[in-house]
C-alpha positions as CSV (number, residue, x, y, z in Angstrom):
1,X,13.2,10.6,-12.1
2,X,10.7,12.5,-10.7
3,X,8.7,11.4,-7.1
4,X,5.4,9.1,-8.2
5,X,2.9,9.3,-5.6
6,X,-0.1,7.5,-5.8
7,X,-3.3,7.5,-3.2
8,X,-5.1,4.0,-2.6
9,X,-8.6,3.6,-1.1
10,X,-9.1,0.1,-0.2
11,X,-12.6,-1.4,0.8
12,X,-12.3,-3.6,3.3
13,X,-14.4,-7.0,4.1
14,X,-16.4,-6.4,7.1
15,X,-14.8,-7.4,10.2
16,X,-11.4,-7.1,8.8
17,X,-10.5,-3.4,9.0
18,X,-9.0,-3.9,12.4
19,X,-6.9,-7.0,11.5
20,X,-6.0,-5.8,7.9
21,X,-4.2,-2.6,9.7
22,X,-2.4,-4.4,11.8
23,X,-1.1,-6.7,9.3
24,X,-0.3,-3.9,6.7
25,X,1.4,-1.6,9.4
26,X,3.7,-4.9,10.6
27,X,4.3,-6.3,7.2
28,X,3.4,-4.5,4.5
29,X,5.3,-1.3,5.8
30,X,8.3,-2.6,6.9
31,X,9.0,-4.1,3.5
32,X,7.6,-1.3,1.1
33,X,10.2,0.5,2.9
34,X,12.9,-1.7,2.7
35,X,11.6,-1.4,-0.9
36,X,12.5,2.4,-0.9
37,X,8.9,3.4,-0.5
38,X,8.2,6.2,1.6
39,X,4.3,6.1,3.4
40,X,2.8,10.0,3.9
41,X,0.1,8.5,6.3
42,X,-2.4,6.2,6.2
43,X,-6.2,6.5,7.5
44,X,-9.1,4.5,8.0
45,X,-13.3,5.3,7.4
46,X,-15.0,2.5,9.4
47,X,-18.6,4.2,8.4
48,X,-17.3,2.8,4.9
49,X,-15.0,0.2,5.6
50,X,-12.3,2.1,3.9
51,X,-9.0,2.0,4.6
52,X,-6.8,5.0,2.5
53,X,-3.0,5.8,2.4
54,X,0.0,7.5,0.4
55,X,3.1,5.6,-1.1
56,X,5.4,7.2,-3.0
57,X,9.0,6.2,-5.0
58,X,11.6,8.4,-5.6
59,X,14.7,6.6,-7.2
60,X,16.4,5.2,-9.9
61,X,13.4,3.0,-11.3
62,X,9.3,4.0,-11.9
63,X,7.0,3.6,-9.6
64,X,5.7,0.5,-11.7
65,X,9.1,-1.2,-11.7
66,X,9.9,-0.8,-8.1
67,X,6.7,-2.1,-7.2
68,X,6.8,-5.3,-9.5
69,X,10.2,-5.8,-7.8
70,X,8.4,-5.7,-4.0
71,X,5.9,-8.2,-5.4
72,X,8.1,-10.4,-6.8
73,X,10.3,-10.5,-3.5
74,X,10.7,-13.8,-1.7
75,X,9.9,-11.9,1.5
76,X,6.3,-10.5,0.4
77,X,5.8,-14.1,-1.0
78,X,6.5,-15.5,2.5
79,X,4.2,-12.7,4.0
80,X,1.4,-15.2,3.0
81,X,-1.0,-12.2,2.7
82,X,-3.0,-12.2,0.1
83,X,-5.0,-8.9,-0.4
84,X,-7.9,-10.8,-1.6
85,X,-8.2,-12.6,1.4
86,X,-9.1,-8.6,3.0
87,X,-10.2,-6.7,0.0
88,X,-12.9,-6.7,-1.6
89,X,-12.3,-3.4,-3.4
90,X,-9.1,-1.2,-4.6
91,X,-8.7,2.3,-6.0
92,X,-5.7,3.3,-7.0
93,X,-4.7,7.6,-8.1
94,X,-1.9,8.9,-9.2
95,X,-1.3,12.3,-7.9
96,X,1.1,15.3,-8.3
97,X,2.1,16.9,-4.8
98,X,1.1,21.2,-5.4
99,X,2.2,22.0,-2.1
């Protein structure tokens, strides 16, 4: 199967950017990778609240699958993050690497 990559622009709640990074870099990331997710980078607008980054999933199931798997894990469930709580927006694009 071939890589999936997809880019995701969150809007943040104001007042949240700085705590929502530090909670996605020491949660979210170890897991999506544990998940078999690889992260291209990840970068923040403060003018806009934004907060942008690249996952991507190359193996044996989709993109969709693998990711319905990482939600459903007892270990993101006993994150007790709930985006909603830090989000007030999402965006989510599937993109094809050209170079």
């Amino acid at each position: 199967m071939a890589t999936s990559t997809q880019v995701r622009t969150y809007t943040v709640k104001e007042g949240l950017l700085d705590e929502w990074v530090r909670r996605w870099r020491d949660e979210i990331v170890p897991l999506r990778l544990e998940f078999g997710f690889s992260l291209s980078g990840a970068w923040i607008d403060r003018e806009r609240h934004h907060f942008i980054w690249e996952i991507s999933y190359d193996g044996p199931e989709t993109f969709a699958e693998r990711n319905r798997q990482y939600w459903d894990s007892p270990k993101r469930e006993a994150m007790a993050l709930d985006p909603k709580d830090y989000l007030v927006s999402t965006e989510t694009r599937e993109v094809t690497r050209v170079y």
